[in-house]
Every structure is written in structure tokens, then in C-alpha cells.
C-alpha positions as CSV (number, residue, x, y, z in Angstrom):
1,X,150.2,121.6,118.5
2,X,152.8,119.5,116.6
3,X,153.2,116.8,119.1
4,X,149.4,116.8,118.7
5,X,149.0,116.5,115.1
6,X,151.4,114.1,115.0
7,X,149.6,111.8,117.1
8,X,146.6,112.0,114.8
9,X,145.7,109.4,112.8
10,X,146.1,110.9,109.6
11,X,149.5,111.7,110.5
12,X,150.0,107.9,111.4
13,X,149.1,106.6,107.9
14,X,152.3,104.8,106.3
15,X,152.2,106.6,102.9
16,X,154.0,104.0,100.9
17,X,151.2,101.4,101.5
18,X,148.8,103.8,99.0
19,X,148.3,104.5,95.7
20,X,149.0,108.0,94.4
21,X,145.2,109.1,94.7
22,X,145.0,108.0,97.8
23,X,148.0,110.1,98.9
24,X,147.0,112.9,97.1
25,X,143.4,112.6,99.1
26,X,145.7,112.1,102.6
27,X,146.9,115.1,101.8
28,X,144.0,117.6,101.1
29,X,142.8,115.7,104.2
30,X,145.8,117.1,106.6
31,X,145.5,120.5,105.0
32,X,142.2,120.5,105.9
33,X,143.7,119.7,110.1
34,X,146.5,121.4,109.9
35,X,144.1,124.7,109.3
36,X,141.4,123.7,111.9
37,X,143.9,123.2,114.5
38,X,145.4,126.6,114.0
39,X,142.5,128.6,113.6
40,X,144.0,131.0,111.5
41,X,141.4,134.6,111.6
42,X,142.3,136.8,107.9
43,X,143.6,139.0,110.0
44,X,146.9,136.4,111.0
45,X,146.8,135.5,106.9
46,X,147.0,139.5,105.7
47,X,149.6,140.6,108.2
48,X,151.7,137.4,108.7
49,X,151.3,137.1,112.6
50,X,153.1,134.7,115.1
51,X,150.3,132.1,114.4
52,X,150.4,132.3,110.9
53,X,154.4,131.8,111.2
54,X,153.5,129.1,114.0
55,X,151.7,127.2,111.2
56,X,153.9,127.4,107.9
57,X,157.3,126.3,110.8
58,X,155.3,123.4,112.1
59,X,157.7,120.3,112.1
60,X,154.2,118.2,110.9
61,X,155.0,120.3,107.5
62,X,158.2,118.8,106.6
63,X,156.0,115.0,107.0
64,X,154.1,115.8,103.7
65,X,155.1,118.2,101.6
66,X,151.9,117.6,99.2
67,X,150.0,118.9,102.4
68,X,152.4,121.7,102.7
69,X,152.1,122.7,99.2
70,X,148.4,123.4,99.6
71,X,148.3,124.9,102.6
72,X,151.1,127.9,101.0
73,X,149.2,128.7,98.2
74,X,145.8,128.4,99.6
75,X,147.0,130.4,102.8
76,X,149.6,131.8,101.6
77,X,149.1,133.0,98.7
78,X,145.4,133.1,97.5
79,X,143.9,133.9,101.2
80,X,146.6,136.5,101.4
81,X,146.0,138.6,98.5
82,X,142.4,138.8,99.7
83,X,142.8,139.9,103.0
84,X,144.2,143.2,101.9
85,X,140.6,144.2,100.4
86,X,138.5,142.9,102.6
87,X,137.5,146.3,104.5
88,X,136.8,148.1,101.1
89,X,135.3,144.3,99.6
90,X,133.2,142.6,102.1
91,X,131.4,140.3,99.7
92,X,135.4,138.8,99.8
93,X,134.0,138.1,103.4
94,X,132.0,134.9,102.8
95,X,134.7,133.0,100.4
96,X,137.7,134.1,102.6
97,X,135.6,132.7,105.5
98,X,134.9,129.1,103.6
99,X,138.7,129.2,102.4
100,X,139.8,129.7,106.4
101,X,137.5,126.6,107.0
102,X,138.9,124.9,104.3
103,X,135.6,124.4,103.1
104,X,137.2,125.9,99.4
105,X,140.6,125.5,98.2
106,X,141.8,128.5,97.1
107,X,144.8,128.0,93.9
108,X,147.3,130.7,92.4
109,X,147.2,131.0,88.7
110,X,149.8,133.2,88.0
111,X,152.4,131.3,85.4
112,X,151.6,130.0,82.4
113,X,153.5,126.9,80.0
114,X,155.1,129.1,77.5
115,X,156.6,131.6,80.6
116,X,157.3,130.1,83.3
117,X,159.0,132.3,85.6
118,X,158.6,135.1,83.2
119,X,155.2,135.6,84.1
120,X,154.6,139.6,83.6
121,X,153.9,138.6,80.0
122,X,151.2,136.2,80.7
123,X,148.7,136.1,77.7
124,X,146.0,135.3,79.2
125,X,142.9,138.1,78.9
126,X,140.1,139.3,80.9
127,X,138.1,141.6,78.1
128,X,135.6,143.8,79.9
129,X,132.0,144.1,78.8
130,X,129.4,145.9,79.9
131,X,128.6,143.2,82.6
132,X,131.5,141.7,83.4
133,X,134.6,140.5,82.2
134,X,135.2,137.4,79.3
135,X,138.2,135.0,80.4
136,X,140.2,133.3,77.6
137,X,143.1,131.5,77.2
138,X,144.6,132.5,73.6
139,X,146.9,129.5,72.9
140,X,147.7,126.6,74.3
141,X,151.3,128.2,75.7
142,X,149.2,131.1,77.8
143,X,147.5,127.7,79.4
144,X,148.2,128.1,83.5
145,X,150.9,125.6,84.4
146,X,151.1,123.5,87.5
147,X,148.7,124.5,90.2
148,X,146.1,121.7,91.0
149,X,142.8,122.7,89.5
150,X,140.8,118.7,89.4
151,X,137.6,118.2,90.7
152,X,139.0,114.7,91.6
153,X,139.0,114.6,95.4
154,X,135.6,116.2,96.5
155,X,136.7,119.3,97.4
156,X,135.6,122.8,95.7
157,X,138.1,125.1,94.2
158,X,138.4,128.4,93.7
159,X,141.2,130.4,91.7
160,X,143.0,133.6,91.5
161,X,143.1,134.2,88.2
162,X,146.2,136.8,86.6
163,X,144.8,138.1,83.6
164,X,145.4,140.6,80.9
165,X,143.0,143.5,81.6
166,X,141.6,144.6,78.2
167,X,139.3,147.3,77.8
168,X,138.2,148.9,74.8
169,X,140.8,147.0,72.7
170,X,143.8,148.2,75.1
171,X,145.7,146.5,77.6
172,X,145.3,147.7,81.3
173,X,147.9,145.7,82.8
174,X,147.8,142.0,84.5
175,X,145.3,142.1,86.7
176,X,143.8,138.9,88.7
177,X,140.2,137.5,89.0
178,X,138.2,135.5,91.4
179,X,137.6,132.9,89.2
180,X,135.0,129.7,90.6
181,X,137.3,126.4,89.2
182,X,135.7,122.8,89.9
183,X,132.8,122.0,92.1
184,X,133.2,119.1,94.8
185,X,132.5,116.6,91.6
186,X,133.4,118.5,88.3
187,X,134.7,121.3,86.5
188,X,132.6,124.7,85.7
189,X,132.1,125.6,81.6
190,X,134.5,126.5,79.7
191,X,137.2,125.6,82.0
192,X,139.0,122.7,81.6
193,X,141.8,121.0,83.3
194,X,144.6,118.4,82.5
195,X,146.0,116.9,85.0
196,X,150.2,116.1,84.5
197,X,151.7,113.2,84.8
198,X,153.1,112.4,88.2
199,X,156.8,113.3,88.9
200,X,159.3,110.7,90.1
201,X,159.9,110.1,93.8
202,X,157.8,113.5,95.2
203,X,154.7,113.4,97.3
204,X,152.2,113.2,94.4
205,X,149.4,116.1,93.9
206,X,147.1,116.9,91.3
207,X,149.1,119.6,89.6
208,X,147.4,120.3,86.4
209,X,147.6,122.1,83.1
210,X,144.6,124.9,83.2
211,X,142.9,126.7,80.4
212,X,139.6,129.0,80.1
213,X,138.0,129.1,76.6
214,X,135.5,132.5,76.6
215,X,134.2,131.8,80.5
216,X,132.0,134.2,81.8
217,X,132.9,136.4,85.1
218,X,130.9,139.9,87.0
219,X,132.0,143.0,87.7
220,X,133.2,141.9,91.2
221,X,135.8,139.1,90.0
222,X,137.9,141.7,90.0
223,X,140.5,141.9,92.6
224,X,140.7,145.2,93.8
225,X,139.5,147.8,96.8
226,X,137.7,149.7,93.7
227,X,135.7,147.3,91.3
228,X,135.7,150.5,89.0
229,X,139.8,151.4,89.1
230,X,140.7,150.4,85.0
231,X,143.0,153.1,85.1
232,X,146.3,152.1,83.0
233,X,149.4,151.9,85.6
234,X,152.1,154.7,84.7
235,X,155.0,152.1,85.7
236,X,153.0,148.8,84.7
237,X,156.3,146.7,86.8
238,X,155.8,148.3,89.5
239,X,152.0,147.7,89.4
240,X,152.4,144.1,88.7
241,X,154.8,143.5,91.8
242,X,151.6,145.4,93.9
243,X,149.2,142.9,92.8
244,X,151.5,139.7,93.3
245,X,152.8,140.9,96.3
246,X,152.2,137.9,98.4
247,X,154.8,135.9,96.1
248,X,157.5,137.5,98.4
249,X,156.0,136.4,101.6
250,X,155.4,132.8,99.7
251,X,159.1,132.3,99.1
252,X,159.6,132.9,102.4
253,X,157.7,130.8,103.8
254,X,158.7,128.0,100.9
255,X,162.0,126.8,103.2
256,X,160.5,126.4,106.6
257,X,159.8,122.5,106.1
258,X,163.3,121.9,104.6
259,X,164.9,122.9,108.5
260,X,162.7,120.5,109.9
261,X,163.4,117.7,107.6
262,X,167.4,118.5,107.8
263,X,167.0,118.2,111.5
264,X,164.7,114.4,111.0
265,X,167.5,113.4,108.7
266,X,170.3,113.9,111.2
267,X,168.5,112.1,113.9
268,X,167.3,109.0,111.6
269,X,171.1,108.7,110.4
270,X,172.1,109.1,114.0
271,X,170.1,106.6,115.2
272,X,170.6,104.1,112.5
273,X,174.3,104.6,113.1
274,X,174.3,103.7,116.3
275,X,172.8,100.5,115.9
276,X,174.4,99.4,112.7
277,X,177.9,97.5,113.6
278,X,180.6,96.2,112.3
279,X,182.5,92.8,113.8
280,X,185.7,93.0,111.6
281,X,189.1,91.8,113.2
282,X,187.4,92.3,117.0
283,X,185.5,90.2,118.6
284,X,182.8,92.8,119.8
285,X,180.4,94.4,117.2
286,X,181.5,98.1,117.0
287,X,179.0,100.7,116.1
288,X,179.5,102.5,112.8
289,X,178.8,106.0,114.7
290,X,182.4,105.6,116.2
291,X,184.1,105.8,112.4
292,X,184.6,109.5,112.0
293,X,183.1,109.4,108.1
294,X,179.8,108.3,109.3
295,X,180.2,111.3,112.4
296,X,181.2,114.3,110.3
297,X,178.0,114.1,107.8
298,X,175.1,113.6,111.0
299,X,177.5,116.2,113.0
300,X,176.8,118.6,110.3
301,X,173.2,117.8,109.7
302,X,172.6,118.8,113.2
303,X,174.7,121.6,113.4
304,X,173.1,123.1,110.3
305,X,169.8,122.1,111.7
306,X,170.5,123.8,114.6
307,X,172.0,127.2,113.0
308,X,169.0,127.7,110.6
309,X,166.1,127.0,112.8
310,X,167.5,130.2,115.0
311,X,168.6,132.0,112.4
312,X,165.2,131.9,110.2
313,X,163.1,133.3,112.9
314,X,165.7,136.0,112.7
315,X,165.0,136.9,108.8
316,X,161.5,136.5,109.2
317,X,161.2,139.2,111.8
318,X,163.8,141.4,109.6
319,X,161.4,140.9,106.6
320,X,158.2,141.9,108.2
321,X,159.1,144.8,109.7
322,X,156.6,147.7,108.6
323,X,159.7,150.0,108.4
324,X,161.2,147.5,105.3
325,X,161.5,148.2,102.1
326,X,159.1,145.5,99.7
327,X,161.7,145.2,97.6
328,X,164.3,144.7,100.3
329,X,161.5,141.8,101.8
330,X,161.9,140.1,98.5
331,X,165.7,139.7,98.8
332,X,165.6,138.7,102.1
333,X,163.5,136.2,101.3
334,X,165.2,135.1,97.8
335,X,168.7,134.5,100.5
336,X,166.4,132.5,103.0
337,X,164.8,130.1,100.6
338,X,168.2,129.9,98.5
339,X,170.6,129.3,101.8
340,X,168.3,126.7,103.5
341,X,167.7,124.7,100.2
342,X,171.5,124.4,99.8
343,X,172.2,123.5,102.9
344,X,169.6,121.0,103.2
345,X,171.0,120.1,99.3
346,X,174.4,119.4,101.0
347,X,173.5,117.7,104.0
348,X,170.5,114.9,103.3
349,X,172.2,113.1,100.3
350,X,175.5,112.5,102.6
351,X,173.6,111.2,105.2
352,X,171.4,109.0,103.5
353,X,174.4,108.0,101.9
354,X,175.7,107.0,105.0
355,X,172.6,104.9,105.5
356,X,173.2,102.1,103.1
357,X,170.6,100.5,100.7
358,X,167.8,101.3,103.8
359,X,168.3,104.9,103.7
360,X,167.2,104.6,99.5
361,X,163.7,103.1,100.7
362,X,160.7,105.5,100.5
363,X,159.7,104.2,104.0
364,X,162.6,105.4,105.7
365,X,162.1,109.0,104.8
366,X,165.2,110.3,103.3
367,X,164.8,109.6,100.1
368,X,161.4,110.9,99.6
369,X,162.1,114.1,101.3
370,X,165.5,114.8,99.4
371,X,163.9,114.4,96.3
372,X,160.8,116.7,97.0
373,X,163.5,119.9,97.1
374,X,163.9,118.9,93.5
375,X,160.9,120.9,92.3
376,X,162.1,123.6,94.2
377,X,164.9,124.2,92.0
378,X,163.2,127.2,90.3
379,X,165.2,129.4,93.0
380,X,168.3,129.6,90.5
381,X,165.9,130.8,87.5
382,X,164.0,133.2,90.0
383,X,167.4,134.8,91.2
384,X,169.0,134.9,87.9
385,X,165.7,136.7,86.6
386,X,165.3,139.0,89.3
387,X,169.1,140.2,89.0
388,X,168.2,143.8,87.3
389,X,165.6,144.5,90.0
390,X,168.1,143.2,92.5
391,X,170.4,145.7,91.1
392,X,168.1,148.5,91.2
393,X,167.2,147.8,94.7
394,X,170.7,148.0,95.8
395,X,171.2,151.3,93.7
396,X,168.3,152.6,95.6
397,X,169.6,152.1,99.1
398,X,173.1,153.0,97.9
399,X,173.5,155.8,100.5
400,X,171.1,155.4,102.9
401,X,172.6,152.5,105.7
């Protein structure tokens, strides 16, 4: 399937030659392949099979990040949390069924501008009435924060909304919502959506700043198996991890186009090292390969290419084992997506160092792609911030290996 797609012509587009709209287009247009040609049934989305795996580890990924950021949180994330209650919620059926299609794009709206990461005290509400529920942003800091909510590029979008549960004056917990976001032209009432200025270098998208101001939403926008379940949760973290629980298989999946790129990187430098010469003091050109500063960095690139495409497979089986422990799944993914990014942080830089002025053009790949890990930086906060729950996970198992 990879050789495939990357013989397609979307895949053949040189990039550099558009403008930022017109990437951003490119892009929803590969997500929209890169689903049809894996086919992918709810069933593969809810329970992570080998052809969901198959698709999120595709080398075409690591061509277009943009692409690859859709595709997680539309699979990934907003498909995934569906799945789980689509026997007890079979109106879910027909919008799960456009997602897989790509016919919708599904978005995640969990954080929000004045949390960030610390997104179990979103402030965002969902007040129940007696025919549905009012969704409201309270202040411009409880607006949601990055995912791309425009109506700019044709395509309907739909969001899962987390959301304060209020009823009767109290607070029920964060809770999300199926929340209709932009048709193919423009946005719904009372949502609006600002879209945030581009960011230097990075395969552009329209990541925006979201906010609902008293939008109107049925009984059945609730996510849940039981539409009629407002009980307040007797361990409200513990409830909150349940309902985001696709965040843990998201980071998983969040490193598997940075093993391809390492192992693009190592052969472009490669390549371009074997070619490159010097004449000096001899009278034959002598490739630069042969000097052993230019060998160590590619030697390393490979090798760690190499090491982490078999070990990953490794760690994904590990995590989705029925018999492992959630919380246990969400470390192992934290080290995965923390050890790949800093490996691939330590390896592309030196070799597109090693490249000369070329490897700093966009054209020749190495820039572009070293920059894109930037906004996957947030793995420091999300480690730091999950320390006391790592804590209390390892005093849990304390005694049972």
C-alpha cells in the first residue's frame, strides 16, 4: 500500500511550489486517500487492529505531517471514542460511517487557551435543559485551542466536544458532546472559529481558536452508552481518564512517522554524501562519505532507524494487550513517543548538518521534517504533569511483577 500511495499523484505534488492554502487543501486531500485505501471498518478504529496499526506506521505518513495530523485525531481520536458505544448507540452508526468515508472530519476539543495540558479543569459547560443541553464558552481563556475547526476547505466538520456537565446548578464532571462544527461552506450559529496564524517552517493546517456562545444541542449529543447516565462520578479523575481514554492510544501512535522520517533522513544524507566530493591536495575528487565525521552521524541515523522500527512494533503489542493495565498503556506510550522524538531530535539536525546549505532548503526534506517535531514538544509538559499519577501507578504494581 505505501509503494502505492506513493506513486499517486497527490503524493507527487512538490509542496514548496504552493501557497499555504493550497497545502493545507493537499493535505485534507491525502487524508481523505490514505483512509480509502485502508478501508478501515469501526471495528479496526475501537480495538486498534493490525490494519489500523498498518495505517498510522505507513512510511507515506512521515511525507506530510499535516495529513498525518488529521488522520490521528479524526481516526484516532474522535472515531475512536465513538466506537466504544456504538452497540448500545446506533444512531452513532451513520456519522461514524461518513467519518470512515471521510465524508466528515471528525476534531478533538479537549484543551482549552488558558489550560493547556491541564485540561481536567476545562470551563467550558454543557447546562442540561429539559430538551437538551446549552453549550457555552464562559471566557475567552475556556475558548478550545488548536484543533482545526474552518469551514475553509469544503469539507464538513464535526467535533467532540469536552464539556462541563451541569445539571441543576451542579457540576457532573467533564463530559464530551457530539457537537456539528462548519458545514462544507460555513460555520453553524453560535460557533465561531479563529483561525491562528501559521507557525514557522511546519506543514501548515488550519488550526484554530474555537468558541460556542449559548449553541443549542439534543439529548443524544451526549457521549455515552446511557443518554440518561448524569450520575456524579465518586472519583471524578478517574472518570475523566474513562472518557478521554483514546488520548493514551493517540500518543502512541503520535511517533510512528518520526521512525520513518529518521530512516529518509539517513538515506538522503547518505546519498548526498556520496556524491558530494572534495578535490583538495589529490588529483581525484574524493567523496565526503569516506571522512569519518560525515560517516558517524548517517551511521547512526540508520542504526537508530533500524532499532526503533523493530522495537515499536514491540511496545505496541505490549500496550494493547487486554491483560494491561490502562494506566500502565499510558506509560508505555509516554516512553515510546518520548524515546523516538529524542532520538529523531538527536539524529536529523546532525545529518542535515552534514548536508551543507542544501540540506537547510524546504525542498530537500530535512528541514521541513525536523522542524515539524517542534510542536510535538508538549511530551516534556505531559510527562512532568502526569508524574503523581505515574507515581501512583508504580505504587500500585509495587508487589505484583
Amino acid at each position: 500500500m505505501a509503494s502505492e500511495l506513493y506513486l499517486h499523484p497527490l503524493f507527487q505534488t512538490k509542496v514548496e511550489l504552493l501557497s499555504a492554502d493550497e497545502r493545507v487543501a493537499l493535505s485534507y486531500r491525502r487524508a481523505r486517500l490514505l483512509l480509502q485505501t485502508y478501508r478501515l471498518t469501526s471495528s479496526d478504529v475501537q480495538h486498534c487492529s493490525s490494519k489500523f496499526w498498518s495505517m498510522m506506521t505507513d512510511p507515506i505518513c512521515s511525507l506530510d505531517i499535516a495529513m498525518f495530523t488529521i488522520i490521528a485525531a479524526h481516526v484516532g481520536l474522535t472515531i475512536g471514542t465513538l466506537s466504544r458505544h456504538l452497540r448500545e448507540r446506533p444512531d452513532f452508526k451513520p456519522l461514524v460511517d461518513r467519518m470512515l468515508r471521510f465524508d466528515t472530519v471528525g476534531i478533538y476539543l479537549l484543551t482549552e487557551r488558558g489550560h493547556g495540558l491541564d485540561a481536567f479543569n476545562i470551563e467550558t459547560t454543557a447546562t442540561k435543559t429539559a430538551d437538551g443541553y446549552i453549550l457555552h464558552t464562559p471566557r475567552e481563556e475556556a475558548a478550545k485551542f488548536m484543533p482545526a475547526s474552518t469551514p475553509s476547505f469544503g469539507i464538513p466538520k464535526v467535533a467532540l466536544v469536552m464539556a462541563r456537565l451541569i445539571v441543576d446548578g451542579k457540576d457532573h464532571g467533564s463530559r464530551f458532546f457530539v457537537t456539528p462544527i462548519c458545514s462544507e461552506r460555513e460555520m453553524y450559529h453560535g460557533i465561531r472559529s479563529v483561525r491562528l496564524p501559521p507557525r514557522s517552517g511546519t506543514a501548515p493546517l488550519d488550526f484554530s481558536i474555537t468558541s460556542f456562545d449559548h449553541v443549542r444541542l439534543p439529548l443524544t449529543a451526549l457521549v455515552a452508552s446511557d443518554i440518561l447516565d448524569y450520575a456524579i462520578p465518586q472519583r471524578s479523575l478517574e472518570a475523566w481518564w474513562d472518557e478521554i481514554w483514546r488520548i493514551q492510544l493517540g500518543t502512541m501512535a503520535v511517533p510512528a512517522p518520526w521512525i520513518s522520517a529518521i530512516k529518509a533522513v539517513a538515506y538522503i544524507g547518505g546519498r548526498y554524501s556520496m556524491h558530494r566530493s572534495l578535490v583538495g591536495k589529490r588529483s581525484t575528487p574524493v567523496p565526503i562519505i569516506s571522512f569519518r565525521t560525515q560517516q558517524w552521524p548517517i551511521v547512526q541515523a540508520t542504526a537508530v532507524g533500524m532499532v526503533m522500527a523493530n522495537w515499536f512494533p514491540i511496545v505496541i503489542g505490549q500496550a494493547m494487550k487486554r491483560s494491561t493495565d490502562h494506566r500502565v498503556r499510558h506509560a508505555l506510550s509516554v516512553v515510546a513517543k518520548t524515546t523516538i522524538c529524542r532520538h529523531f531530535q538527536r539524529c536529523v539536525p546532525e545529518v542535515a548538518e552534514r548536508c551543507g546549505a542544501q540540506g537547510t532548503f524546504e525542498h530537500n526534506y530535512m528541514a521541513r521534517i525536523e522542524v515539524s517535531i517542534v510542536h510535538r514538544i508538549a511530551v516534556l509538559v505531559l510527562i512532568f504533569g502526569k508524574s503523581r499519577m505515574m507515581a501512583r501507578v508504580l505504587s500500585s504494581l509495587k508487589g505484583t511483577c
